[in-house]
C-alpha positions in Angstrom: 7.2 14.0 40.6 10.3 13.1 38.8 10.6 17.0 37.7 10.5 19.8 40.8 8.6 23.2 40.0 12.0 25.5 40.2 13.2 22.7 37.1 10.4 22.9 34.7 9.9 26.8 35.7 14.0 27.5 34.6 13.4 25.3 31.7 9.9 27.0 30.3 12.5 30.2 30.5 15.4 28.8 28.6 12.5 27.4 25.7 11.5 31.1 25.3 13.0 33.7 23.3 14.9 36.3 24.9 16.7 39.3 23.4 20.6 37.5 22.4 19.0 34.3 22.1 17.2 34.1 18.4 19.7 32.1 16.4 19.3 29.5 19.6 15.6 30.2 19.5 15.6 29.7 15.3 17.4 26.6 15.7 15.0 25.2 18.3 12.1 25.9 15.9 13.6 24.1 13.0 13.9 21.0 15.6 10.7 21.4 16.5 9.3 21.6 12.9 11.6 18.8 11.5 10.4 16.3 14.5 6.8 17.4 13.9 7.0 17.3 10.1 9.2 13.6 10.2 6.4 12.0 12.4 4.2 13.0 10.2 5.2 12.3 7.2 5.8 8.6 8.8 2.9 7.9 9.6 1.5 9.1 6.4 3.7 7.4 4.1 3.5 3.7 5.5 -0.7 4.2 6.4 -0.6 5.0 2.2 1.5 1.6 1.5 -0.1 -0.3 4.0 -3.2 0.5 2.4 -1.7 0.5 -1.4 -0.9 -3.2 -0.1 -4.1 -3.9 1.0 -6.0 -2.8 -2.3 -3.8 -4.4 -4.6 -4.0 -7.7 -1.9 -8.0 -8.0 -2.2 -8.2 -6.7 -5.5 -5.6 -9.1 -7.0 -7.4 -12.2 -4.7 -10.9 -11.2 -5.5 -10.1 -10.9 -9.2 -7.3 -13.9 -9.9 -8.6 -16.3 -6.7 -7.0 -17.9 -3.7 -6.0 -21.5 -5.4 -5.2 -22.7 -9.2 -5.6 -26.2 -10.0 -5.3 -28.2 -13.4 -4.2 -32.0 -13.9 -1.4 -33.3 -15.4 -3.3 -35.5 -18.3 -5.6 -32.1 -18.9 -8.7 -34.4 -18.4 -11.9 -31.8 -18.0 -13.8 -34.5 -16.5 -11.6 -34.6 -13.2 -12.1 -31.1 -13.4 -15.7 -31.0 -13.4 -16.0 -33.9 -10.6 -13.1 -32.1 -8.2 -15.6 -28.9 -8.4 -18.4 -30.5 -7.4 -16.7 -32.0 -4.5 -15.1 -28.0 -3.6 -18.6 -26.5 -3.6 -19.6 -28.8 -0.6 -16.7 -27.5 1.0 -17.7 -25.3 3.8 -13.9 -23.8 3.4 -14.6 -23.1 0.0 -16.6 -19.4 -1.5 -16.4 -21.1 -4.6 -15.0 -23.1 -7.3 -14.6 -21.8 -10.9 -13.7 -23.6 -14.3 -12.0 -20.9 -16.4 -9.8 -21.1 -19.8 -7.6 -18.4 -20.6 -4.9 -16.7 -23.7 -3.8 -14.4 -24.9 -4.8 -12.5 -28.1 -4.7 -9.1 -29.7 -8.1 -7.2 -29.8 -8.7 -5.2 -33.0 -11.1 -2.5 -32.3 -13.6 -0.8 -34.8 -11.5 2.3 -35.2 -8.2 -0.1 -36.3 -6.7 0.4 -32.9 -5.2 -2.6 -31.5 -3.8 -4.2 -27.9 -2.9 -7.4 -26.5 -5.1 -8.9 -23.8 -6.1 -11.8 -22.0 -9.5 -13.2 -22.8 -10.3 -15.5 -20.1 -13.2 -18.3 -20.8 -15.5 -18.2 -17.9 -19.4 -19.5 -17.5 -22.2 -16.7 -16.9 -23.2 -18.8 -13.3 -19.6 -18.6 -12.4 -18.8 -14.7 -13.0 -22.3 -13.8 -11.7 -20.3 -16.2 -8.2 -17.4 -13.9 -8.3 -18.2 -10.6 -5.9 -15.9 -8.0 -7.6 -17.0 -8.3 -11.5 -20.8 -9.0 -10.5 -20.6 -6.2 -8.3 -18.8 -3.5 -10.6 -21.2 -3.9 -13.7 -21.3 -0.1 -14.9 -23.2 -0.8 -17.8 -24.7 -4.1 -19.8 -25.3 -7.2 -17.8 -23.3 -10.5 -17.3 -26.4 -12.1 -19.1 -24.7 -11.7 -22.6 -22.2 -14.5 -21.6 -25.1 -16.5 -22.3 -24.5 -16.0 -26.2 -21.7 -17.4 -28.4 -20.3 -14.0 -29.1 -20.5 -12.4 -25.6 -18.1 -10.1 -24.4 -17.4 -8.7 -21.2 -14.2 -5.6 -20.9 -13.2 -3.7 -18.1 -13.4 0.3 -17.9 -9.9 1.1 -18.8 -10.2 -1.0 -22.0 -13.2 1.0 -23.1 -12.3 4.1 -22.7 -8.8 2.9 -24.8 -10.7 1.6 -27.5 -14.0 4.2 -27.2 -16.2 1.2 -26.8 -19.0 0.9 -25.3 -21.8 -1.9 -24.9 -23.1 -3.2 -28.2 -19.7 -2.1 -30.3 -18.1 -5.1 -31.8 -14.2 -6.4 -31.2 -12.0 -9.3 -33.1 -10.2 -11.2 -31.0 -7.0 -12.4 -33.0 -5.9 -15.8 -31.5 -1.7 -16.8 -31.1 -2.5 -20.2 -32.6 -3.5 -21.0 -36.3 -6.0 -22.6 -38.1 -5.6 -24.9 -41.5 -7.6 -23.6 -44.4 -7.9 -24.5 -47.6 -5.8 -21.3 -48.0 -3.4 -22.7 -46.1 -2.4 -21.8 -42.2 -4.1 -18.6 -41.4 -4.3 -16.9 -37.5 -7.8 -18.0 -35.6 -9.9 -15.1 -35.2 -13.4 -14.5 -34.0 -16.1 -11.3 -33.8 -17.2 -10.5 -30.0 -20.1 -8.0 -29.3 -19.5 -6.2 -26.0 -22.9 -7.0 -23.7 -20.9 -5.3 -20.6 -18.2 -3.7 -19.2 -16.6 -3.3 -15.7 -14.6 -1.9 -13.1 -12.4 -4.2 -10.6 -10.8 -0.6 -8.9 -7.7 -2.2 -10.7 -6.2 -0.8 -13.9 -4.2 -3.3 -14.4 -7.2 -5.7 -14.7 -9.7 -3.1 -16.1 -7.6 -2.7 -19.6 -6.0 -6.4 -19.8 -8.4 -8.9 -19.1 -12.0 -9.6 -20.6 -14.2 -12.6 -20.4 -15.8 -14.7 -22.9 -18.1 -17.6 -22.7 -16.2 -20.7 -21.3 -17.5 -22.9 -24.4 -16.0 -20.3 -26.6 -12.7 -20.1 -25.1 -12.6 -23.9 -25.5 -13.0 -23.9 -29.5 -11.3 -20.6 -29.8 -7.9 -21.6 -27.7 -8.0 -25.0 -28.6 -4.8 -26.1 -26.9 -5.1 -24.2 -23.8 -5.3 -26.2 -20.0 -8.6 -25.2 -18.7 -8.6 -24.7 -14.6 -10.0 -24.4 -11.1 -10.3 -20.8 -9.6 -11.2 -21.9 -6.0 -12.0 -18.6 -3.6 -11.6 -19.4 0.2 -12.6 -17.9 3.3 -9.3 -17.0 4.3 -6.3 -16.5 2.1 -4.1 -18.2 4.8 -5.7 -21.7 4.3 -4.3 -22.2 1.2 -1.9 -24.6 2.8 -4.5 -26.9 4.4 -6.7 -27.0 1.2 -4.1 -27.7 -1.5 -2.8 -30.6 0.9 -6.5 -32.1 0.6 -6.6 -31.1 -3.3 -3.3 -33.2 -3.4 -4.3 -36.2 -1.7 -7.6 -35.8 -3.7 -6.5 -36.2 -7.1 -3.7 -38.5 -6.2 -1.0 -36.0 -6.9 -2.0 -36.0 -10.4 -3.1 -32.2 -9.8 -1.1 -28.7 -10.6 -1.7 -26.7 -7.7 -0.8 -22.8 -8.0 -1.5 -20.7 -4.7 -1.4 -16.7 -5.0 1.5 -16.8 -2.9 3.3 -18.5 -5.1 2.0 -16.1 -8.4 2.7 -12.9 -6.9 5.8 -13.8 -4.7 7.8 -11.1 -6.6 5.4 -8.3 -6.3 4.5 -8.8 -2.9 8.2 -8.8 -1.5 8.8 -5.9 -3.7 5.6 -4.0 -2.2 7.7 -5.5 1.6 11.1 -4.2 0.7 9.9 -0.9 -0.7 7.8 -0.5 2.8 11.0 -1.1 4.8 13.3 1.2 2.6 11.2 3.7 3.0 10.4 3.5 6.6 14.7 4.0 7.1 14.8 6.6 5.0 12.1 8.8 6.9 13.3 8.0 9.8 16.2 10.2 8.8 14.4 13.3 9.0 13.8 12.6 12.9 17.3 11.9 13.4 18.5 15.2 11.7 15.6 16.8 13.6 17.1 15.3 16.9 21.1 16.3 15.9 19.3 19.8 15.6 18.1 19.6 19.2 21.7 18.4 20.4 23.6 21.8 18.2 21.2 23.9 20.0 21.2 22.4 23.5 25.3 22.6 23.2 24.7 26.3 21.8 22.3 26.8 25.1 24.6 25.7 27.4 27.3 27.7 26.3 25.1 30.9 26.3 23.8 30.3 29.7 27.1 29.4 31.6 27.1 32.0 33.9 23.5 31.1 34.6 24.3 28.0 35.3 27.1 28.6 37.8 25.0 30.9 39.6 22.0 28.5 40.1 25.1 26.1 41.1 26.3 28.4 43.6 22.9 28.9 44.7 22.7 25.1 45.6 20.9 23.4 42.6 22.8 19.8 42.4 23.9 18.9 39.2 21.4 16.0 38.7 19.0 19.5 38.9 21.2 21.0 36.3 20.9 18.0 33.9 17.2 17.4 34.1 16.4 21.3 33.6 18.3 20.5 29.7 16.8 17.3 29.2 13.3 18.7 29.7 14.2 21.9 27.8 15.5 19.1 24.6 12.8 16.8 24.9 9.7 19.1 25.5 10.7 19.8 21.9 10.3 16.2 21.2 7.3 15.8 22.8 5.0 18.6 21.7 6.5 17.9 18.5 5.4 14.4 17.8 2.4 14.5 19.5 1.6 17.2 16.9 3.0 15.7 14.0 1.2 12.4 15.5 -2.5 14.7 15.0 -1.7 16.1 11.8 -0.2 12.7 10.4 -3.5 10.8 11.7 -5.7 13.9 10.8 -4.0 13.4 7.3 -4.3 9.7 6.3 -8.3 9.6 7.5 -9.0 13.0 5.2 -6.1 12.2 2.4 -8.5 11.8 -0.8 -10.3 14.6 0.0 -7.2 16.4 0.3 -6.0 15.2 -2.9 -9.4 15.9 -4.7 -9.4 19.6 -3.6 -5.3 19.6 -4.4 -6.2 18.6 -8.0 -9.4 20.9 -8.3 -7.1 24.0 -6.8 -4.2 22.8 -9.6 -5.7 21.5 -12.1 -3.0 18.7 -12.0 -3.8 15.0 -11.7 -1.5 13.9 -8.7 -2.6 9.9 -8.8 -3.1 8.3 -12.3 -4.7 5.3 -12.5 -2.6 3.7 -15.3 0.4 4.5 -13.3 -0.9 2.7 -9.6 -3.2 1.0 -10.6 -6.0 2.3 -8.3 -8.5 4.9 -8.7 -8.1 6.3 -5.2 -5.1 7.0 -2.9 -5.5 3.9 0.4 -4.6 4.8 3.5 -5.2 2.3 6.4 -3.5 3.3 10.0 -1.9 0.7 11.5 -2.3 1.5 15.4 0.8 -0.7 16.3 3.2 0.8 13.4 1.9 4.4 14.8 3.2 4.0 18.3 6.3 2.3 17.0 7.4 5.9 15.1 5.9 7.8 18.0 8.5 5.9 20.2 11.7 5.8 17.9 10.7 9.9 17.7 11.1 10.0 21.7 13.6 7.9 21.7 15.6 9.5 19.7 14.4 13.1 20.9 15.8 11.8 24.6 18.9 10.7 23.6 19.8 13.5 21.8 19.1 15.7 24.6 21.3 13.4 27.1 24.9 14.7 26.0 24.0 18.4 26.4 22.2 18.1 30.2 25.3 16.2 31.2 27.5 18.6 29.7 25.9 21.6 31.5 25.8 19.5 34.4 29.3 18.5 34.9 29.8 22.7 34.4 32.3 24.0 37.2 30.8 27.0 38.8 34.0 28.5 39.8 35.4 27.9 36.4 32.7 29.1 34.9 32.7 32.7 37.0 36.0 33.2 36.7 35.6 33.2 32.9 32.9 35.5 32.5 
């Protein structure tokens, strides 16, 4: 064993309090606390983003698609014929033709926001998981009528809608009137409303029937929504779609659409992974203050046990298992209490926000109505190690000091 029993029993002794030893003693708590509390809080903090990424990955994929495609010439024939070909396509969930602009939506009560309506046929929506799925109340059947209207949640609580309540939809084009050029407009009645677990969605987007759209945004380039198996075959499939339509297509992938907010989502992951990494490293410069402070204290100690034969290689591992069994215990318990935390965190948070009466994760704010936490195993032994690693090193300068301690110096101080 790489530690003898007269080592780890002198360096269970020195991790004890003893009567002139409590600022040491207070110091090695605070070490102890800060490693515990810094693995922790690691291991929270990136299972939240890597699950904040997650949701707002299969929400924005399930809701927007994998693949956007419209020609050049905006011919709806090729459109219709390329969809047909995408639905045989064993690659392929499915293959929508949608429309969409932008408009303001005047509700009963004179309130008023800007929105995208987005044209859409009732046997496509009822093909798309996360609206058909998330109907809280009314039916996707009422894209069946002229005047349809489907809204998400958010929307309707803005407005105080609900299903059967009426909206005009105010179009950014004009019409030509015998009164001259006056804005398009048209009355929707609401036949359902739902809830993608995406706020952002939920108050911006609504869906009207495709024919509609067509009449209502009369200049706008209808398109292919094409949901894959896998959102890493875009690549292979927009190659085909190319050579398909004999580059005459406009291909749009969601990596290219969401570059910016993915990267951002990346970067802030990183930034924050540095920055709690700190609170180890000033856990572990806390170790080395109070190894340096324990050494000095037990000088005399330590000459004696010198005198008494113990080798300085003895000397040196009796600190570095003093240091690091601070390390240890300490992220193996922050490591519990971290894991213990992500698997148990909206529970925590409901009974936080019962117990306060404060809200501590608005919807509007990030866009989810529940706080994600997914524990990546591999990014969890990757803090446990930089915790160790850094708990060992900082116990290395200390052992070696106490170890390169001249007995007879030492004595002859005292």
């Amino acid at each position: 064993m790489f530690f003898s029993r007269f080592e780890r029993i002198i360096a269970w002794r020195y991790l004890r309090p003893r009567g002139g030893e409590g600022f040491i003693s207070v110091i090695a708590l605070f070490s102890f606390l800060g490693i515990m509390l810094g693995v922790a809080t690691l291991i929270i903090v990136m299972s939240v983003m890597n699950g904040f990424r997650a949701e707002l990955f299969n929400n924005i994929l399930k809701f927007n698609g994998h693949i956007h495609v419209s020609f050049v010439d905006n011919d709806e024939k090729k459109l219709s014929t390329l969809k047909k070909k995408l639905q045989k396509n064993p690659s392929v969930i499915q293959a929508s033709k949608i429309l969409e602009g932008q408009a303001m939506a005047i509700f009963s009560n004179n309130q008023a926001r800007g929105i995208v309506a987005r044209g859409v046929s009732k046997q496509d929506l009822q093909s798309q998981e996360l609206i058909r799925d998330n109907i809280l109340s009314g039916s996707i059947e009422s894209l069946d009528k002229q005047n349809g209207l489907i809204i998400g949640e958010a929307l309707a609580k803005y407005g105080n809608l609900k299903v059967g309540d009426t909206i005009k939809l105010i179009a950014p084009s004009i019409s030509s009137t015998a009164f001259g050029f006056l804005p398009r407009f048209k009355e929707f009645r609401i036949g359902g409303i739902f809830s993608s677990g995406n706020w952002t969605y939920d108050i911006a987007y609504v869906f009207i029937p495709y024919k509609t759209a067509k009449k209502f945004f009369n200049k706008a380039r209808p398109e292919l929504e094409i949901f894959l198996h896998s959102p890493h075959m875009v690549d292979k499939i927009s190659h085909k779609l190319l050579k398909e339509t004999k580059w005459q297509a406009i291909i749009k992938d969601w990596r290219k659409t969401n570059k910016s907010f993915f990267e951002a989502v990346m970067v802030e992951r990183n930034v924050m992974f540095i920055i709690l990494t700190l609170i180890v490293l000033i856990a572990a410069f806390n170790i080395i203050s109070g190894l340096i402070m324990l050494v000095k204290d037990k000088t005399k100690a330590i000459a004696i046990l010198r005198t008494m034969g113990a080798t300085r290689s003895s000397i040196m591992r009796i600190f570095f298992l003093t240091g690091s069994t601070i390390g240890v215990v300490g992220t193996f318990l922050g490591f519990l209490l971290g894991i213990t935390f992500c698997y148990n965190i909206e529970s925590i948070r409901q009974a936080l926000q019962n117990l306060t009466g404060l809200q501590f994760f608005q919807e509007e704010i990030y866009f989810l109505s529940k706080i994600p936490a997914i524990v990546d195993l591999n990014e969890v032994f990757l803090i446990v190690l930089v915790a160790l690693t850094l708990t060992f090193l900082a116990t290395l300068y200390p052992s070696w000091k106490a170890a390169k301690l001249d007995p007879i110096e030492a004595l002859r101080h005292e």
